[in-house]
C-alpha positions, 0 to 999 in steps of 0.5 A, a space after each residue: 468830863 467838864 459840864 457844858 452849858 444846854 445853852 451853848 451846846 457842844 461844837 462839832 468838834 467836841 462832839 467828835 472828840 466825846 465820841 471817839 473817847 465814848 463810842 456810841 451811845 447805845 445799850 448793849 445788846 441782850 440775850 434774846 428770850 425764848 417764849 417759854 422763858 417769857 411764859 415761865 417768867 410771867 407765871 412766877 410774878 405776883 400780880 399773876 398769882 393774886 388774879 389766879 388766886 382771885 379767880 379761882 375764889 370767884 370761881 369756888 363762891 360763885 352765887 349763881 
């Protein structure tokens, strides 16, 4: 694919003819997620596992 200059730009015409070649230019569409897959997924991260770690200790050593 030849290098077209941020000057000049593509014509009406190439711009056509790249999409035809290429198609649109979008992202395929997923697999939608159901919540508790979400929920599952978010419970095995680690940043979510350190807070439950450190709340918990916060909770075990309270200075009350």
């Amino acid at each position: 694919m030849p290098v077209v200059g941020a000057e000049s730009g593509l014509s009406a015409v190439q711009a056509a003819q790249r999409l035809a070649e290429d198609c649109h230019n979008a992202l395929p569409a997923g697999q939608r997620r159901s919540l508790l897959s979400i929920a599952m997924e978010t419970v095995r991260e680690p940043m979510f596992l350190l807070l439950l770690a450190a709340g918990n200790l916060y909770m075990l050593f309270d200075d009350r």
